[in-house]
Residue frames as qw, qx, qy, qz and C-alpha x, y, z in Angstrom:
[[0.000, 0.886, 0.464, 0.000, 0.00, 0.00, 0.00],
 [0.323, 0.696, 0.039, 0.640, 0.94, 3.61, -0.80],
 [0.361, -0.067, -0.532, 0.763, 2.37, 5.74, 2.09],
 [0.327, -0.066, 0.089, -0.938, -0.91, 7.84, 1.33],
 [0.147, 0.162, 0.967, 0.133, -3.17, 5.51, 1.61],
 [0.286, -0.330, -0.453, -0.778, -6.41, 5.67, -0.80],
 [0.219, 0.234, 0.709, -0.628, -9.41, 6.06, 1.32],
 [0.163, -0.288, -0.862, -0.384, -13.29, 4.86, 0.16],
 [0.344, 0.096, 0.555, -0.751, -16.23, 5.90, 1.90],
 [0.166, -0.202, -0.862, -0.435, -18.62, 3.29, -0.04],
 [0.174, -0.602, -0.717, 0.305, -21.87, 4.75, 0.88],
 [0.224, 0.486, 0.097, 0.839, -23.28, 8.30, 0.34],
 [0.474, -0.656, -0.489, -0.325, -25.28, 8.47, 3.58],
 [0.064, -0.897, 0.323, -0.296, -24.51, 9.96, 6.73],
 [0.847, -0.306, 0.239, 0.364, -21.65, 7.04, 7.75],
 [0.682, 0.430, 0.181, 0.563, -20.21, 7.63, 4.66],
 [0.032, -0.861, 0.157, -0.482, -20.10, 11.50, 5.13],
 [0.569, -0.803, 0.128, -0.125, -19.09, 11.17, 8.58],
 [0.870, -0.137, 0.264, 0.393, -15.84, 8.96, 7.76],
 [0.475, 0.705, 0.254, 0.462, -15.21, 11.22, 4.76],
 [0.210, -0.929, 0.090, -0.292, -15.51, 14.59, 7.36],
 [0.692, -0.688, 0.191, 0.104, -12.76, 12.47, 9.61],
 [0.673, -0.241, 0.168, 0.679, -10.03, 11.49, 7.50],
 [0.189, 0.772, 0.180, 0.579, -10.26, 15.10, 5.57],
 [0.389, -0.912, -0.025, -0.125, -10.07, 16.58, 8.70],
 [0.668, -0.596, 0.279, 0.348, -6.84, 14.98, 9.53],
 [0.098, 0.722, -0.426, -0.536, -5.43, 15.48, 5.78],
 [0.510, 0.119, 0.839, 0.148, -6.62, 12.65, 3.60],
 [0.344, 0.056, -0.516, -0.782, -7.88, 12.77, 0.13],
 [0.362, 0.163, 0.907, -0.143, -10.80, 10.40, 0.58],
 [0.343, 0.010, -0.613, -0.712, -13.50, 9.45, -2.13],
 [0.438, 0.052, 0.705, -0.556, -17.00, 9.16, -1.09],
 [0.191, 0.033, -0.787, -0.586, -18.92, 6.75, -3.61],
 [0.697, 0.131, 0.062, -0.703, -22.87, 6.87, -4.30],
 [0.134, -0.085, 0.977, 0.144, -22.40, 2.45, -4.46],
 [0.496, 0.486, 0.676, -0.246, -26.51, 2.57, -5.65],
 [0.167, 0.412, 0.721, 0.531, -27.65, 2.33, -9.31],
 [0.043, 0.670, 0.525, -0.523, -29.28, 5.98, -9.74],
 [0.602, 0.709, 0.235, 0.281, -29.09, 8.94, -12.25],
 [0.506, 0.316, -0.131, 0.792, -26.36, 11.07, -12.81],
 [0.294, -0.632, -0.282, -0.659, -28.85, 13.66, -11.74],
 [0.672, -0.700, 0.025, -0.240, -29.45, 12.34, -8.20],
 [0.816, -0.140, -0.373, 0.418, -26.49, 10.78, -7.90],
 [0.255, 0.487, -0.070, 0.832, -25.07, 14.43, -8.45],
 [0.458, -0.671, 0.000, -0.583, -27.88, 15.96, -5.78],
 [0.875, -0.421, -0.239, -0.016, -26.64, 13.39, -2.93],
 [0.778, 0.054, -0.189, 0.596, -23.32, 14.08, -3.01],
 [0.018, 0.381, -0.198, 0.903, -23.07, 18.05, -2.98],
 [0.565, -0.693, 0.051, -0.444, -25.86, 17.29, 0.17],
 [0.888, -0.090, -0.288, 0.347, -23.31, 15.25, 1.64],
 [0.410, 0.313, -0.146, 0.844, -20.73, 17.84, 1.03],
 [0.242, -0.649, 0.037, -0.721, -23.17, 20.64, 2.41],
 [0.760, -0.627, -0.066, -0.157, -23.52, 18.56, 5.46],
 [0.798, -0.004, -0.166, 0.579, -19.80, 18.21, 6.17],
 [0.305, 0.309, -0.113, 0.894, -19.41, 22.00, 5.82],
 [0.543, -0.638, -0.171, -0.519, -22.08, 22.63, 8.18],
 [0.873, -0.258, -0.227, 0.347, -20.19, 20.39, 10.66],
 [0.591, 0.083, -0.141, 0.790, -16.92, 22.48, 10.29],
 [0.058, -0.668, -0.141, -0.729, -18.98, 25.60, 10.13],
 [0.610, -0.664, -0.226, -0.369, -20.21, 24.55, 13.42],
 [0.790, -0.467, -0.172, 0.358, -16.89, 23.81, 14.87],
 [0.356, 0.308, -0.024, 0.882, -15.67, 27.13, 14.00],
 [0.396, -0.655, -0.341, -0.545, -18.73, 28.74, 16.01],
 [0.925, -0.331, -0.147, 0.119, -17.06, 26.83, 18.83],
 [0.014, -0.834, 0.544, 0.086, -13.52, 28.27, 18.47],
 [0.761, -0.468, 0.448, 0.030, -12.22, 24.70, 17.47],
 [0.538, 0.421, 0.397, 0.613, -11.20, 24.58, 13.51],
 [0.009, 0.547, -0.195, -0.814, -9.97, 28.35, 11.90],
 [0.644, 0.562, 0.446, -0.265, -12.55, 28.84, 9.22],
 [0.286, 0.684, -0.507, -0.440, -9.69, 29.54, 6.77],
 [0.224, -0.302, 0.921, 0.102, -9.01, 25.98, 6.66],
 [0.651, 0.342, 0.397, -0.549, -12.64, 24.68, 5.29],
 [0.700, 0.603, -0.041, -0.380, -12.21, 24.99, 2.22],
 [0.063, 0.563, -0.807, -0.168, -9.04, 23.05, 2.29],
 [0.484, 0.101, 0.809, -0.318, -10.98, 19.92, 4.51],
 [0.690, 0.514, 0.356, -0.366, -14.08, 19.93, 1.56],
 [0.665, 0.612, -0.329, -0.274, -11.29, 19.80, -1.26],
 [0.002, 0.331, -0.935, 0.129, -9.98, 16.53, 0.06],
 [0.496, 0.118, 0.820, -0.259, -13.23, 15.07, -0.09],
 [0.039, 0.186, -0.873, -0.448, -14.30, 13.22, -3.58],
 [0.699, 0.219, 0.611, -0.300, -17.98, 12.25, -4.42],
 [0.323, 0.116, -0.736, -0.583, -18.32, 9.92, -7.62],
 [0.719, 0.006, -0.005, -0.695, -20.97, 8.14, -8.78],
 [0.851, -0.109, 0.499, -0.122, -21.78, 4.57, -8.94],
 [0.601, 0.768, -0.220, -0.004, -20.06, 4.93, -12.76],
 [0.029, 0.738, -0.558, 0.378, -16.69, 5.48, -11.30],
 [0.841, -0.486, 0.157, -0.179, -16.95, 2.32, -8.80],
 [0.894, 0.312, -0.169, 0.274, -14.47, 0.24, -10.92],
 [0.366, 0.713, -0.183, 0.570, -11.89, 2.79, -10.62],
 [0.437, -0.660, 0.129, -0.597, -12.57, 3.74, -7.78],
 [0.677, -0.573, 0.455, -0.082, -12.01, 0.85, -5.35],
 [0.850, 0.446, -0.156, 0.235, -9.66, -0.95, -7.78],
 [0.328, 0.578, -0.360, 0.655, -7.15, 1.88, -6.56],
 [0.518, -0.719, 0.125, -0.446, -8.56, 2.10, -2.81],
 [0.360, 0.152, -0.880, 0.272, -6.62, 0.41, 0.13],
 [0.044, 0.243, 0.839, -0.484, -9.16, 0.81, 2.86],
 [0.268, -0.320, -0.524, -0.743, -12.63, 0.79, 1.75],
 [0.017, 0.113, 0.694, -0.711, -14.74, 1.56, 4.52],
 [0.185, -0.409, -0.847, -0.284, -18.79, 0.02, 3.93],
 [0.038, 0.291, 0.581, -0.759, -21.35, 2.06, 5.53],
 [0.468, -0.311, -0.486, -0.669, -24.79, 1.41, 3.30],
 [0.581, -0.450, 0.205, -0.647, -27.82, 0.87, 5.59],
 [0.288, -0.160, 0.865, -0.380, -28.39, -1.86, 8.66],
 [0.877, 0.168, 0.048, -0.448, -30.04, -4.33, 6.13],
 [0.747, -0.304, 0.570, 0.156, -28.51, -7.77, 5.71],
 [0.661, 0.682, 0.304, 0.073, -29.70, -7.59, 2.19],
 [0.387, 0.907, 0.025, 0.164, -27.41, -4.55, 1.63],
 [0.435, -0.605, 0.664, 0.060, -24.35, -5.46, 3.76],
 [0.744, 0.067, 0.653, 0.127, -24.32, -8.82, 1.28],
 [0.545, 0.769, 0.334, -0.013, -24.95, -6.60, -1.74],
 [0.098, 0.971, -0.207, 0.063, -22.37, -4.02, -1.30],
 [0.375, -0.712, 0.563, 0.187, -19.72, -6.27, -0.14],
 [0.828, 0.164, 0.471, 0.257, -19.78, -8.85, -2.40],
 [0.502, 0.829, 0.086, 0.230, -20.27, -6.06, -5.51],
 [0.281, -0.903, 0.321, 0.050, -17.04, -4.11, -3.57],
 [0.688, -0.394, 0.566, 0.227, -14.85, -7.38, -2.85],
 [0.723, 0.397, 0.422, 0.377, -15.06, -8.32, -7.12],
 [0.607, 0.784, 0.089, 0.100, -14.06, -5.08, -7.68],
 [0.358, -0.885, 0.284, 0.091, -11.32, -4.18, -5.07],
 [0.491, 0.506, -0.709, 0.003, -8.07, -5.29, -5.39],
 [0.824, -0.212, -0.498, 0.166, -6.70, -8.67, -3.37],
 [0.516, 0.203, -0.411, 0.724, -5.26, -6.32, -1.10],
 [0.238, -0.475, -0.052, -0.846, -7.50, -3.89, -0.06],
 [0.203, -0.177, -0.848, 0.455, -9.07, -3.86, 3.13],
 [0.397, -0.436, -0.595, -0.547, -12.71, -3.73, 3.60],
 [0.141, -0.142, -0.806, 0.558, -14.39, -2.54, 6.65],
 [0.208, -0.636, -0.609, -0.426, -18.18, -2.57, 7.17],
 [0.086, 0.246, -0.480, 0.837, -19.38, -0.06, 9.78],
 [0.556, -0.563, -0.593, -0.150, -22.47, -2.26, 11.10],
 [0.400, -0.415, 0.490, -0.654, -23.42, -0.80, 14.60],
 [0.811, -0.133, 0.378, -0.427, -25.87, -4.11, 15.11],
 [0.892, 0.330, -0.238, -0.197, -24.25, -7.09, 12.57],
 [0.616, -0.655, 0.395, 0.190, -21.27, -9.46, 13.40],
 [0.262, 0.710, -0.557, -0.342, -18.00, -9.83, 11.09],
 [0.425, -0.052, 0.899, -0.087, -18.27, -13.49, 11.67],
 [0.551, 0.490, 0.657, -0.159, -21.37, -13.18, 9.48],
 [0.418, 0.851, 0.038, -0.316, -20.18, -10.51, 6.87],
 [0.095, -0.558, 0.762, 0.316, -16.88, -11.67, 6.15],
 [0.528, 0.204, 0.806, 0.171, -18.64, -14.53, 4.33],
 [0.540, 0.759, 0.360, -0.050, -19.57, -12.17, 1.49],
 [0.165, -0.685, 0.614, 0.355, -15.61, -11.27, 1.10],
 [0.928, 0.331, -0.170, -0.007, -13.90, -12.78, -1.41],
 [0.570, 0.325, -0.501, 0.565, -10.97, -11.93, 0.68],
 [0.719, -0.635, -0.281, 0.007, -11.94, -12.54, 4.50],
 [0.704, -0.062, -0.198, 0.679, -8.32, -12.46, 5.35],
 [0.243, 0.324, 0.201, 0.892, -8.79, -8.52, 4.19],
 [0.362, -0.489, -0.419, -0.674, -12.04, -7.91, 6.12],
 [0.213, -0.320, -0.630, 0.675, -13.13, -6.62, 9.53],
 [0.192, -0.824, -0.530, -0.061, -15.96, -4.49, 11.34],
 [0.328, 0.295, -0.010, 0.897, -15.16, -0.95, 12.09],
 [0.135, -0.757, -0.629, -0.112, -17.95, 0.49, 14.48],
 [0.125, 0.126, -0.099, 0.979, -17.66, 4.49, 14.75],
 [0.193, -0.529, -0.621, 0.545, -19.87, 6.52, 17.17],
 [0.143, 0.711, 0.347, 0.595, -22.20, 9.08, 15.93],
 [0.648, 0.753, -0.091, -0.060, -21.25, 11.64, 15.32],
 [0.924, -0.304, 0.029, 0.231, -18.58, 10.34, 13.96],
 [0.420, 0.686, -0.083, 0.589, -16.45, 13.10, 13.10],
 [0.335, -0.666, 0.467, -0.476, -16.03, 14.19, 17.35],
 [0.822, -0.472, 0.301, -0.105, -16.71, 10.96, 19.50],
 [0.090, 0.636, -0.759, -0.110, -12.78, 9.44, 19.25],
 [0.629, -0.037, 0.771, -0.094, -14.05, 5.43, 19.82],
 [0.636, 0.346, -0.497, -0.478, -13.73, 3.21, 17.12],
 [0.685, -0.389, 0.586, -0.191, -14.66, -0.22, 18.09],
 [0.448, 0.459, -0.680, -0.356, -12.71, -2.34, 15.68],
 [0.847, -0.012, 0.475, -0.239, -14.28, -6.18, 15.58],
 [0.167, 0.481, -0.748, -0.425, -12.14, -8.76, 13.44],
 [0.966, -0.068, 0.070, -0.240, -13.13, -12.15, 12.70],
 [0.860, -0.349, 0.346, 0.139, -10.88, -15.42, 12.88],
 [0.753, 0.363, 0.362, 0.413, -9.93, -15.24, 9.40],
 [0.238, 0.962, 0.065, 0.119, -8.41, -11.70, 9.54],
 [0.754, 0.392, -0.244, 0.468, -5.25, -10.99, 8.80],
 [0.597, -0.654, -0.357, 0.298, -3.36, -9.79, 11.72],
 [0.487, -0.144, 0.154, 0.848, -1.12, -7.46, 9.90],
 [0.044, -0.427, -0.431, -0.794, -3.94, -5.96, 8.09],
 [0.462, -0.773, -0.425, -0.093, -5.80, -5.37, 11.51],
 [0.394, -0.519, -0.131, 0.747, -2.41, -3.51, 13.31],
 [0.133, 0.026, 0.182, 0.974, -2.36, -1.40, 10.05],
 [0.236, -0.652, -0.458, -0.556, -5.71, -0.54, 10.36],
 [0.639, -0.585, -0.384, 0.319, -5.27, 0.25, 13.98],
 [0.580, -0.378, -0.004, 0.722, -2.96, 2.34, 13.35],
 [0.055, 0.503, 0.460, 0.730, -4.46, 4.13, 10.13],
 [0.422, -0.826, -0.372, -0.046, -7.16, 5.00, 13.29],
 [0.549, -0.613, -0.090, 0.561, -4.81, 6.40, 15.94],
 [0.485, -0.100, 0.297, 0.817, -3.29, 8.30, 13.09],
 [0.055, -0.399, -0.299, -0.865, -5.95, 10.28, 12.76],
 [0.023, -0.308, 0.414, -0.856, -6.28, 10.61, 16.02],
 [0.833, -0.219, -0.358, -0.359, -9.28, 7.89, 16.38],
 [0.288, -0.509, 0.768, -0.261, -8.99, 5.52, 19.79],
 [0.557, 0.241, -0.727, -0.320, -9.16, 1.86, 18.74],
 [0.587, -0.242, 0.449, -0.629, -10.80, -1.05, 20.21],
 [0.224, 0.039, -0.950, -0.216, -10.81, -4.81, 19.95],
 [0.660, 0.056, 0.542, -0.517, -13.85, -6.84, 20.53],
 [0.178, 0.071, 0.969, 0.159, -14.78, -10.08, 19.29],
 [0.323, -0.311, -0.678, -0.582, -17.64, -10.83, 17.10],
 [0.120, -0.213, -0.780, 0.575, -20.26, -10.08, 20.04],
 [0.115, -0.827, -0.473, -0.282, -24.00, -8.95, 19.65],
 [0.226, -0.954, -0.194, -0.034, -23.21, -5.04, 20.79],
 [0.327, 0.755, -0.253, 0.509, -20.14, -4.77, 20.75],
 [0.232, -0.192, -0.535, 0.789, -18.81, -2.90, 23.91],
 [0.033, 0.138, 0.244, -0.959, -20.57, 0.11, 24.08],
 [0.540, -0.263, -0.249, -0.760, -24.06, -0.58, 22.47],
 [0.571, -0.267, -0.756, 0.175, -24.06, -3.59, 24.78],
 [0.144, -0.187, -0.496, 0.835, -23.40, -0.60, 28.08],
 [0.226, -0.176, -0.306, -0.908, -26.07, 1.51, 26.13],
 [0.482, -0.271, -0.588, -0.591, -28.79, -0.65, 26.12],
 [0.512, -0.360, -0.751, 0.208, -28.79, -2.00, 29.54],
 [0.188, -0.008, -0.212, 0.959, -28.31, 1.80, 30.76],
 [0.263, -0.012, -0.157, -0.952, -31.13, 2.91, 29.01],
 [0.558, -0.451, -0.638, -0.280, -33.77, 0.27, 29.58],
 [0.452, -0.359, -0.684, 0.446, -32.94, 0.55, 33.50],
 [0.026, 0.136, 0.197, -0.971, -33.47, 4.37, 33.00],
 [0.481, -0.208, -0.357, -0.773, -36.76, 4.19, 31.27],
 [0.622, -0.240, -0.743, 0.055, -37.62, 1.15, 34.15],
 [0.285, -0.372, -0.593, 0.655, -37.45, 3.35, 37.03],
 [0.139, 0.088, -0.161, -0.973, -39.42, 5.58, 35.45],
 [0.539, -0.203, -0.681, -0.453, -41.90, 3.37, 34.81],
 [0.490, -0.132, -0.768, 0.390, -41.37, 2.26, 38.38],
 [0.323, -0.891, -0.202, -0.245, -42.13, 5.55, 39.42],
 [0.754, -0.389, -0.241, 0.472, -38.42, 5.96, 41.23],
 [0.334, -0.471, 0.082, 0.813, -37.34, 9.11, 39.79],
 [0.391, 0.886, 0.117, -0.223, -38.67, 11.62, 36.76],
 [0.870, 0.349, 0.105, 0.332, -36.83, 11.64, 33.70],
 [0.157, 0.906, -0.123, 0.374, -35.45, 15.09, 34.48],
 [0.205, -0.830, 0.508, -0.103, -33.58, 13.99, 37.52],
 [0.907, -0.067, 0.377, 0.177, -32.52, 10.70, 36.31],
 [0.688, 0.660, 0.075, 0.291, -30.67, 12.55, 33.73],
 [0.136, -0.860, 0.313, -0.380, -29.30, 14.99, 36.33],
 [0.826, -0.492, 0.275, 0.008, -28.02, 12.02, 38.49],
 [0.865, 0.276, 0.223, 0.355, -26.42, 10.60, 35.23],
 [0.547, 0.742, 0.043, 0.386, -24.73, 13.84, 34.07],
 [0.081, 0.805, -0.358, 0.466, -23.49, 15.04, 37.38],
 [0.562, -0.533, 0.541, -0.328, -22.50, 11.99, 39.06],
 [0.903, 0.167, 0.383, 0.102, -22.77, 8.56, 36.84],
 [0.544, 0.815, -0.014, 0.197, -21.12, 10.34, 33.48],
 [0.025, 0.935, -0.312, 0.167, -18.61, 12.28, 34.58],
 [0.628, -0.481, 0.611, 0.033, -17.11, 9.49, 37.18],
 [0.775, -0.043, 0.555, 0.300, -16.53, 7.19, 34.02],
 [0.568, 0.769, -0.153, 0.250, -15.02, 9.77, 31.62],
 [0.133, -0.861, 0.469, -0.145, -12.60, 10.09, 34.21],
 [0.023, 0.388, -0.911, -0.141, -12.04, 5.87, 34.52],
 [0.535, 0.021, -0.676, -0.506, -13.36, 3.10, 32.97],
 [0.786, -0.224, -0.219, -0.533, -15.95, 1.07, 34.60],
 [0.917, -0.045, -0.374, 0.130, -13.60, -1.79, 35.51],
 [0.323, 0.347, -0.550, 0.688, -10.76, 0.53, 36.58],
 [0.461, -0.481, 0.131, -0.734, -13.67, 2.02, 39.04],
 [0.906, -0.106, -0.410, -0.011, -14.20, -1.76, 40.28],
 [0.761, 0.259, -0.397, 0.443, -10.65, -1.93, 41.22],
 [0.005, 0.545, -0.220, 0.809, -10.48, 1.66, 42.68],
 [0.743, -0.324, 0.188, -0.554, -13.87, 0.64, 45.36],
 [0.141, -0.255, 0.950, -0.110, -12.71, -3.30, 45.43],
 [0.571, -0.064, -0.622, -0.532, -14.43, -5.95, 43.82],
 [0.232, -0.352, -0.830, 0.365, -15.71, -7.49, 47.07],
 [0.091, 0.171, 0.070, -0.979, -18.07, -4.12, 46.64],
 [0.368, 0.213, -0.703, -0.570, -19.03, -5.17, 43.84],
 [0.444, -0.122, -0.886, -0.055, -20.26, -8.72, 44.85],
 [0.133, -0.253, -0.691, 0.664, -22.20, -7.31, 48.11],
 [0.264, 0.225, -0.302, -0.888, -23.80, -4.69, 45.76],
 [0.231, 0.064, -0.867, -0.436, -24.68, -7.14, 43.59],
 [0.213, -0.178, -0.945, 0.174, -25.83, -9.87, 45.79],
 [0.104, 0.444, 0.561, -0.691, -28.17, -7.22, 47.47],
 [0.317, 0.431, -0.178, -0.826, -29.51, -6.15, 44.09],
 [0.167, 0.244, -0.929, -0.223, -30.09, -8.81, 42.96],
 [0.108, -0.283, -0.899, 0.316, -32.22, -10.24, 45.63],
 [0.139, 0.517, 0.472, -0.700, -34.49, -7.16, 45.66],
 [0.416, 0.586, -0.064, -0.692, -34.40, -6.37, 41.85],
 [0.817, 0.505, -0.032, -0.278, -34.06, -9.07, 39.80],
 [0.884, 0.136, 0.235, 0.380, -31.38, -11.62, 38.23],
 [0.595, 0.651, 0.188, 0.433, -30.00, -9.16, 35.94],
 [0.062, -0.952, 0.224, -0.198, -28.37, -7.59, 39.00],
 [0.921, -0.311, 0.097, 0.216, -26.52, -11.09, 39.74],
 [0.140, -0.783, 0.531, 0.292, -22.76, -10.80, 39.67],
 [0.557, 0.591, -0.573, -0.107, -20.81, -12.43, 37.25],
 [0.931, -0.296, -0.072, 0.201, -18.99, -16.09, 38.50],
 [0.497, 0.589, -0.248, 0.586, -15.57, -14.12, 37.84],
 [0.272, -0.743, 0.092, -0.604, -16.55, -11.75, 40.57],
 [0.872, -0.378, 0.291, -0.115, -16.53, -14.77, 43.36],
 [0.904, 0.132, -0.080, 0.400, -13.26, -16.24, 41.48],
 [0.454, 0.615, -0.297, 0.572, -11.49, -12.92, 42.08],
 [0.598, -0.679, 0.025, -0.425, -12.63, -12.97, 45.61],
 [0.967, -0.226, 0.092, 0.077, -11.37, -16.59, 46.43],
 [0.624, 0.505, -0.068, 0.593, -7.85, -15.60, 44.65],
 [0.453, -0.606, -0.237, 0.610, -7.76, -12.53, 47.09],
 [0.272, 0.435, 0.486, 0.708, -7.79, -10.54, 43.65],
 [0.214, -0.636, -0.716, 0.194, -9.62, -7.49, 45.56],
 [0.355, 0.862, 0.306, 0.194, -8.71, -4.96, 43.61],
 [0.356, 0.829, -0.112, 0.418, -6.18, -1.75, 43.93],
 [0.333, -0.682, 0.510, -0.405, -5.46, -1.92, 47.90],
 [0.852, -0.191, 0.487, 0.028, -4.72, -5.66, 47.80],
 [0.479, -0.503, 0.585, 0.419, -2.34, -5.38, 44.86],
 [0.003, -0.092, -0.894, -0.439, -4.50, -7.68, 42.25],
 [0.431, 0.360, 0.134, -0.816, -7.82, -6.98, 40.43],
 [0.802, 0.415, 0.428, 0.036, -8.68, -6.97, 37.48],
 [0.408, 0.873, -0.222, 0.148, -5.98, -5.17, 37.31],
 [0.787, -0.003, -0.377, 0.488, -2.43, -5.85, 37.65],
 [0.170, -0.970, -0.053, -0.166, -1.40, -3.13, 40.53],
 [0.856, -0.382, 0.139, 0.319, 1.99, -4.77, 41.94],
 [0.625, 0.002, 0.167, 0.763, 4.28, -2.77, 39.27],
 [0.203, 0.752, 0.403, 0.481, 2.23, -0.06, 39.14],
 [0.188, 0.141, -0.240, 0.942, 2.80, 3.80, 41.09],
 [0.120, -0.534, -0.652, -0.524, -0.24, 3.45, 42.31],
 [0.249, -0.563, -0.297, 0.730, 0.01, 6.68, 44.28],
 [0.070, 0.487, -0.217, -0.843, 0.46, 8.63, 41.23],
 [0.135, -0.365, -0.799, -0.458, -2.47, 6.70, 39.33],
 [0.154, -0.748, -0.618, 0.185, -4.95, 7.58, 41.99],
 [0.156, -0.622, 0.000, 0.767, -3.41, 11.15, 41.85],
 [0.092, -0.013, -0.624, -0.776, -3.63, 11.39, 37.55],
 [0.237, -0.514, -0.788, -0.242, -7.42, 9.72, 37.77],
 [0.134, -0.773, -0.453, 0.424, -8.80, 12.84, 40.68],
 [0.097, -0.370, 0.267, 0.884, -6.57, 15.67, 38.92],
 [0.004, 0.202, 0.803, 0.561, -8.34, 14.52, 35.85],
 [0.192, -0.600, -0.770, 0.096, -11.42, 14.52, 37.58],
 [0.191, -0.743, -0.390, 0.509, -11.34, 17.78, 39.04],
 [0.093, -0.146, 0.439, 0.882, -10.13, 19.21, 35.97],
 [0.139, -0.280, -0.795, -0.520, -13.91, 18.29, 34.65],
 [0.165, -0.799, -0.549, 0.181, -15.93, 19.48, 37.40],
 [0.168, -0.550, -0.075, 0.815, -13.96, 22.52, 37.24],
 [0.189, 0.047, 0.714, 0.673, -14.95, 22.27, 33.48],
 [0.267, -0.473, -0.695, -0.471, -18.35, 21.72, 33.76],
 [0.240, -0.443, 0.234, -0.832, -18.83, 24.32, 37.09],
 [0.821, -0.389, -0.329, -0.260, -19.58, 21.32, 39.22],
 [0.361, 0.131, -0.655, 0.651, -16.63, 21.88, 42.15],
 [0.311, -0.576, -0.653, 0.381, -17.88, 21.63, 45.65],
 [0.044, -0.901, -0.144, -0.407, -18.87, 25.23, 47.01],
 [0.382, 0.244, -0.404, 0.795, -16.12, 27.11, 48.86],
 [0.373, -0.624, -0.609, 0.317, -17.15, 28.77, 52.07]]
């Protein structure tokens, strides 16, 4: 592959745009292709609304003070729409072609097959299902080896997660350089196995049913279940991840938590069997050495000190520090 490397957005919809708006942003050429059978005519009208929605984006992060509005017009001539004409050409020359027609099986089978016959044997092919597994799309590759899942977070031109899902039959070199293609444009990468949700639509969903459940329940109004979340649930796990938090409070917390939720609300508050293996182990999180983290080589004075700074850098952000006397 070329030290520039060609970039695809196969899709004119808003994935496609949104991939398009990211590697432009970071200085890619990238080429967003209309992959449906239309006229010139509409293909022509989809694309320049594409485009207008991209420069709305930037427009709006100049409003912000975060892009210098001289630069725009550079970002929008680095992005490419062709029509379905142009496809040959088009991914023939591409190295990472990056799928993102709608969340029908029908069209995830359509578009990759019609992609894989024209790409080259190199190219690398990534679908950006939010809800499908790569276990199930990589069978419509003609070159599996070449082919992985890519899930980006609307929008995806700000939120930095990219959860990147291979399947058995991917190549392992073609999955660091795609890792790294991410990070290089400033994206934060993620493994996960083939796994209904992923990470994060998996947190999502259980989040949001339990909020709309206590509502129902009658425990709290939607207005301060949102407030609980934004100044107290949120904030604690932009500052560390869910597990690190485990570690931080000890997983024997956990399991007491649990055990008491559980009993009063339902199964679905049961602890994991892990949770009782890290117990027996003595595993008990940050003040006992071993977690689920390793803590025994770690400074973990000046972890607990990075992870509050941090913190308090965000309440001071978001005008949520205690009140001074």
């Amino acid at each position: 592959m070329s030290s520039s490397p060609k970039i695809v957005a196969l899709g004119a919809g808003r994935m496609g745009r949104g991939i398009a708006q990211v590697f432009a942003y970071a200085g890619h050429d990238v080429t967003i292709l209309d992959f449906k059978d239309r006229s010139a005519e509409d293909s022509e009208k989809l694309l320049d609304l594409g485009k207008a929605e991209i420069k709305e984006n930037l427009d709006f992060l100049v409003s912000l003070d975060v892009l210098d509005a001289a630069k725009i017009p550079a970002i929008l001539n680095r992005i490419h729409g062709v029509a379905l004409t142009e496809a040959a050409d088009v991914l023939g020359d591409a190295d990472y072609i990056f799928e993102g027609v709608p969340e029908l099986l029908d069209y995830k089978e359509d578009a990759i097959k019609r992609a894989s016959a024209l790409a080259s044997d190199e190219a690398v092919i990534a679908s950006t299902t939010s809800t499908m597994l790569v276990t199930e799309l990589a069978g419509f590759s003609s070159h599996p080896e070449n082919f992985l899942n890519a899930h980006f977070l609307n929008p995806a031109y700000l939120i930095p997660l990219v959860e990147v899902s291979p399947s058995e039959q991917t190549d392992k070199a073609k999955l660091n350089a795609f890792v790294a293609l991410l990070e290089s444009i400033g994206k934060t990468p993620v493994i996960c196995k083939a796994s209904p949700g992923y990470i994060i639509p998996r947190f999502q969903s259980l989040i949001m049913n339990e909020a709309v459940r206590m509502i129902e329940e009658g425990v709290a109004t939607a207005e301060d279940i949102d407030k609980a979340v934004r100044t107290g649930f949120g904030i604690r796990y932009a500052t560390m991840g869910p597990v690190e938090f485990i570690d931080w409070g000890g997983v024997d917390i956990l399991h007491y938590a649990s055990a008491y939720l559980s009993e009063n609300l339902g199964e679905r508050y049961k602890a994991p069997d892990i949770v009782a293996k890290k117990i027996a182990d003595g595993h008990l999180g940050m003040n006992h050495g071993q977690g689920f983290y390793d803590f025994d080589n770690m400074d973990v004075e000046a972890y607990k000190r990075e992870k509050l700074s941090t913190f308090i850098a965000l309440l001071k952000h978001l005008e949520l520090m205690p009140m001074e006397a």
